[in-house]
Every structure is written in C-alpha cells, then in structure tokens.
N, C-alpha and C positions, 0 to 999 in steps of 0.2 A: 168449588165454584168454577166453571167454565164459560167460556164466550156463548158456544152451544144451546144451555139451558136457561142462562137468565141476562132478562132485558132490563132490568130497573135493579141497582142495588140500595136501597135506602132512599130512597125517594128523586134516585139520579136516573135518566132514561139514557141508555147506554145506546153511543154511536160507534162511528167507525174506528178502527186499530190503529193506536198511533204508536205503537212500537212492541215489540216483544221480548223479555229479557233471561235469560237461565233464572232469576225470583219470582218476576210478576207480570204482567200485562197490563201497558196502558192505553185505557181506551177515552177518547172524547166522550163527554158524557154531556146533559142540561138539566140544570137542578128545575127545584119548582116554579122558579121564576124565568126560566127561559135563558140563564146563562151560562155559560160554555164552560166546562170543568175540563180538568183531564183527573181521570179515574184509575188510580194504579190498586191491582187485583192481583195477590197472591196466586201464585201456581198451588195445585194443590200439593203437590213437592216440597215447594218449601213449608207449608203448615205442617208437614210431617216432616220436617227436618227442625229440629229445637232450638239451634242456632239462627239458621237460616230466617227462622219465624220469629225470634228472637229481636235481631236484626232488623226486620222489619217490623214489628211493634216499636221499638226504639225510633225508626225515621217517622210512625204516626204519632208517637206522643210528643218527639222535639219539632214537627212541625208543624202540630198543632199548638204549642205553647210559645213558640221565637215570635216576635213579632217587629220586623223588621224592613223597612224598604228596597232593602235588596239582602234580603232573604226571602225564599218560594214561598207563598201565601199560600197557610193550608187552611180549609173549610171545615170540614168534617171527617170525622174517619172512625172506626176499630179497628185496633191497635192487631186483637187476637180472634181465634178462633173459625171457625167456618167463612164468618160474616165481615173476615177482618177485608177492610180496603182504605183510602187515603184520596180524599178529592182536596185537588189543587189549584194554582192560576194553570189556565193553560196559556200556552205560547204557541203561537199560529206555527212560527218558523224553529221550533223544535232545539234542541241543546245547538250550543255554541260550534261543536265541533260540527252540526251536520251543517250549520252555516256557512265554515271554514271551509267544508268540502265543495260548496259555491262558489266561492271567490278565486279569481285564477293567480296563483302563488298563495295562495292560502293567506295575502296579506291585506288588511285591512288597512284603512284611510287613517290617520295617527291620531285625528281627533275623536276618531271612533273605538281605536285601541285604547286610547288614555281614558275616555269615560268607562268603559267596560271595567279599566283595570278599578277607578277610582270608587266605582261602585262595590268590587269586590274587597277590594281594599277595607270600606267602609264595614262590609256584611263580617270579616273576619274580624276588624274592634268590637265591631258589637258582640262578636260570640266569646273573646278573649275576656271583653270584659265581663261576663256572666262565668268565667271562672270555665269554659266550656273548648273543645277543637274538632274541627272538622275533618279533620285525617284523611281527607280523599276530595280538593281542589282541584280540580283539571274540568278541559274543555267542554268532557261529557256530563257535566255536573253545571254547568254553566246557562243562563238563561236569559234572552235578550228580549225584548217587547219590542213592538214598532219602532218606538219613538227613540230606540237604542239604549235605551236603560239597562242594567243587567244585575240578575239575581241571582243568586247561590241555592243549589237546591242539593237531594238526596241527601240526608241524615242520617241514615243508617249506620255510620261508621262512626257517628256526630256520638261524642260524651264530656260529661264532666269530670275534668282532672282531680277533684277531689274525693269523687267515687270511683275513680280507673273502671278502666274498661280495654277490653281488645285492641293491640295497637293492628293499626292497616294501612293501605296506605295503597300507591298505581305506581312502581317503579319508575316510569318516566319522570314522574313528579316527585318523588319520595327523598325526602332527607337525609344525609350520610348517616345520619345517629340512628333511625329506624331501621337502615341495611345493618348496622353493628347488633341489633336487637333491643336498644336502646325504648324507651317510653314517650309516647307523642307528647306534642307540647305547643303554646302559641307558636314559638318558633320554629316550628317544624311547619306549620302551616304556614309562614311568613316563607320559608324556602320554595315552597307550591307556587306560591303567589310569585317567587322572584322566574322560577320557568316559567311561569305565563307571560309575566313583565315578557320574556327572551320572546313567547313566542306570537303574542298579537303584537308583538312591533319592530322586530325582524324577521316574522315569517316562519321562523323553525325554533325548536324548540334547542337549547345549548347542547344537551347533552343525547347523544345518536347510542342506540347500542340493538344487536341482534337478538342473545338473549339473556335471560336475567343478571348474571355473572358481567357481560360486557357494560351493561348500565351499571350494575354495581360500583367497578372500577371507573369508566366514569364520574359518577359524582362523585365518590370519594377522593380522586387523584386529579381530576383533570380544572382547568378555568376558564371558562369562556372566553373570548373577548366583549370588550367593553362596548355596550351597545350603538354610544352617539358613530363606532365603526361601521356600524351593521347598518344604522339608521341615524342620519347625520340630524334629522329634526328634534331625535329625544336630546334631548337639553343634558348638560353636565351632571347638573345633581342629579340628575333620575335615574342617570347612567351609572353613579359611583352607586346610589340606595340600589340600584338592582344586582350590581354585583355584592353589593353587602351583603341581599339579603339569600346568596346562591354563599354565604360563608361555611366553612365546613363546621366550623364551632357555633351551636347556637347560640352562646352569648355573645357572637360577635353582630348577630344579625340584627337590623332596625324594630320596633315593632310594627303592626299593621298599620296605626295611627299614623304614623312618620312619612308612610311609603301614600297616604292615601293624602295627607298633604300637599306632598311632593308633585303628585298628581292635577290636583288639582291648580296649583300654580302654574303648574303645564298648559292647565286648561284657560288659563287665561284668569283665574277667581280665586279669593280670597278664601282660604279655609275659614273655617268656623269651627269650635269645638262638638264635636258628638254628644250630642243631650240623649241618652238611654233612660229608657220606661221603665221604672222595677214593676215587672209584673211575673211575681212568683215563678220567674223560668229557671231560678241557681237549680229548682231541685224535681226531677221528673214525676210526672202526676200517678198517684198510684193508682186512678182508677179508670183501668186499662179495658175494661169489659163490655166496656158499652159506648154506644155511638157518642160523641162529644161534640156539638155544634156550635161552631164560631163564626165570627165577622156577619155577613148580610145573610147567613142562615140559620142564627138564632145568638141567644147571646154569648158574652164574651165570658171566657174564663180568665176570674182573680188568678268529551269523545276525543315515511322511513322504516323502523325497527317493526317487526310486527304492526302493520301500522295503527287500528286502530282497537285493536284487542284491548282489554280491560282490565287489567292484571289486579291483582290485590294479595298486600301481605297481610300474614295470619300468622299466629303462631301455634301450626297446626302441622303432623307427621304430615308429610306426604304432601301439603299445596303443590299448585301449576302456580309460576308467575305470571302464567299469557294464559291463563285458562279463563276464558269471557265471560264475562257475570254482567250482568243489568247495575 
C-alpha cells in the first residue's frame, strides 16, 4: 500500500502527510461522516518484516480495545496483511515533543505541565490496572488536544505482563533494570513517567548522555536534583514522588495512582478514586483479520544527546540504540 496508488482506505478519504516513520506513514484522513482521523499505514517493509508487522498489529488490536480518556482513541483498523492500517483521534498540534520544539526553553507554564503529567499519570493506572505496560512513555508518544488534555498513544511496544512480551523501551527514558536486561514492569513505566515529571517542569530531562553507554551510566549511578530546585513552584511532595519514582530499585518507586494524586493536588482538586470499565481488554482479541469498527463508526466491542532520535531496546544481535524508528 503506498501514498501514490490509493486514496480511500476502508471507507477513509486519505489527506495530507502528517508524518513519516522507518514502520508507517501517517496521513489525515475523513471518515464517512466528515471527521478528521489520522490514518497510520504500514510501509510495505514492514508487512514483510514479521516482527515489525508484528508489532504493529499489536498497537491496532491494543488500541482498538483500551478505552480510556487519556489513552489515543482508536476507531477502526486491521491489525494484518496488505489491508492492515489503524484510524485514530487526530491531534491538530501533533506529539508532544513537536510542541516542545515550539516553546522557547522547551518549558511549559506549570499548570500546563502538571495536567499533562496528571493525565498521563491517570492513562498508566488505567493500563497497570489491566495487568498491562506500556514500555515506551516519552514525549514522542504523547498527545495533547486544544483544551490541553493529554493522551498516551503508540502501543506497539504495549503488552500484558502475564503473557510477556519483548522488553523495549527509548534509553532516555528507560529504567536501570531494563539496561541490566531485566523484564518491564508497572514500575519501569512509573520511572518514564518520573523523567517526564524532570522534563515538562524543569525543562530538561535529568539525565543527559551522548551515546547509549553514557545514558546507561547515567541512570544507573547518577541522581538528579530535587526538583522544587529546578522549579521552586512544584510543591514538596511532588518533588520527593518525582525523585521516588527515578529510584534505582523498582520496589522503591510510588505507583502511577500515587504520582497522579499528587498531581492533581497540585492542581488545585481533590482526587477522586479511578472508576475502570472491564471491558474484556486483560486479554488481546484474536480476531486479527478483518476490519474492527468502534466508537461513532459502528459498534462497540464486549519525541541535547542525539537529540531527538528514537532509540529502542530489543533484545535482538546487533540493535542501534539511536537508530530512528516511528
């Protein structure tokens, strides 16, 4: 399938290029009601690569089953084969990181950081609690709407701990115990979440390194300082939960729920407990082959160091850790 030969895939009228990736290509699209998708389309590279394709039939079946307010709303998709693609929410102003690349110091207004985090915060309980982790947290995976809301997207790397799956992960963000070779975990996604804590509310991310070896050492040996230094407005406890949750030992880290609290008392508001839907998401849908239509399209189913390169661990001879993937 290429841009070239086709204009409609599945009943979506295919617009302009909103990004290109070493997996897939995503394009604006408009279903049959006139509203605005973003459409990610397989290279034909990666349907002949098994993992690769793999991989992504994995991000359209978990994102067509999460159903979550900040998690990416997926519509419709297949998973596999020629036909395979993935229609989403779009977002006008694109991942998080190309935002960041807007703003001058790359820093954001505190009440804008702290809903960002609190939102994300929220999207990793919800996934912890389904027994599930997202292994690849960072900027470029991040998704904000007008009204500053923000959603966790890209699944692909997303499994459940009780089926194991590929550990992975963006070295910038990645946890001491997945550089040891260790097995992802909520807490390993709670340490993501604490480098973002660093970097939408002091501007940079804690730990700097050139290449994979210097971040390695980094987070395993080095410790930030304590944020309310960096940014005198985050309050004490946010400041002690964010260095908790950058702990080298996972059991020493907060969980998601704790940190998204914390957040939100920041924000001025009362937490509330997380009310979660069970709708059959513990266990991925096997029926991978054919288009799947949810939400309003039919019914429901029961982005310093290299700076912004994309790295991902594998545990495969031979990986790049700076080598760019979508």
């Amino acid at each position: 399938m290429t841009e070239s030969n086709t204009r409609t895939i599945s009943g979506y009228t295919l617009n302009r290029t909103l990004g290109r990736g070493n997996t897939s290509l995503v394009r604006l699209a408009v279903d049959r009601d006139g509203e605005q998708v973003a459409l990610k389309i397989p290279h034909e590279e990666t349907l002949g690569n098994q993992e690769a394709a793999e991989r992504f039939g994995n991000e359209v079946r978990l994102t067509l089953q999460f159903r979550h307010p900040h998690v990416v709303r997926g519509y419709a998709g297949t998973a596999f084969g020629p036909g395979a693609f993935l229609a989403i929410r779009y977002y006008p102003d694109g991942a998080l990181n190309e935002q960041l690349a807007r703003i001058p110091g790359r820093t954001l207004p505190i009440k804008e950081g702290l809903r960002i985090l609190a939102d994300l915060a929220s999207a990793l309980a919800y996934l912890h609690h389904l027994g599930a982790v997202h292994q690849d947290l960072k900027t470029h995976n991040v998704y904000v709407d007008p009204q500053g809301r923000a959603a966790l997207g890209d699944l692909g790397n997303t499994y459940f701990v009780a089926q194991g799956g590929q550990v992975s992960g963006s070295p910038y963000y990645m946890a001491p115990e997945i550089y040891h070779g260790e097995s992802s975990s909520a807490a390993s996604d709670v340490y993501s979440l604490g480098i973002l804590m660093y970097e939408l509310l002091s501007g940079d991310r804690p730990y700097q390194g050139n290449s994979y070896e210097e971040l390695m050492v980094a987070h395993m040996t080095r410790f930030p300082a304590p944020l309310t230094h960096l940014n005198p407005a985050v309050s004490r406890p946010l400041s002690r939960l964010a260095e908790q949750a950058l702990a080298k030992r996972p059991g020493e880290r907060p969980r998601a729920d704790a940190i998204r609290r914390a957040l939100l008392s920041d924000l001025g508001e009362t937490p509330q407990d997380e009310v979660y839907e069970e709708n059959k998401t513990s266990q991925p849908t096997q029926d991978v082959g054919r288009t799947t239509l949810v939400g309003r399209h039919g019914p429901s189913q029961p982005r310093s160091a290299p700076a912004e390169a994309k790295p991902e661990a594998q545990s495969s001879a031979g990986w790049n850790p700076f080598k760019r993937r979508k």
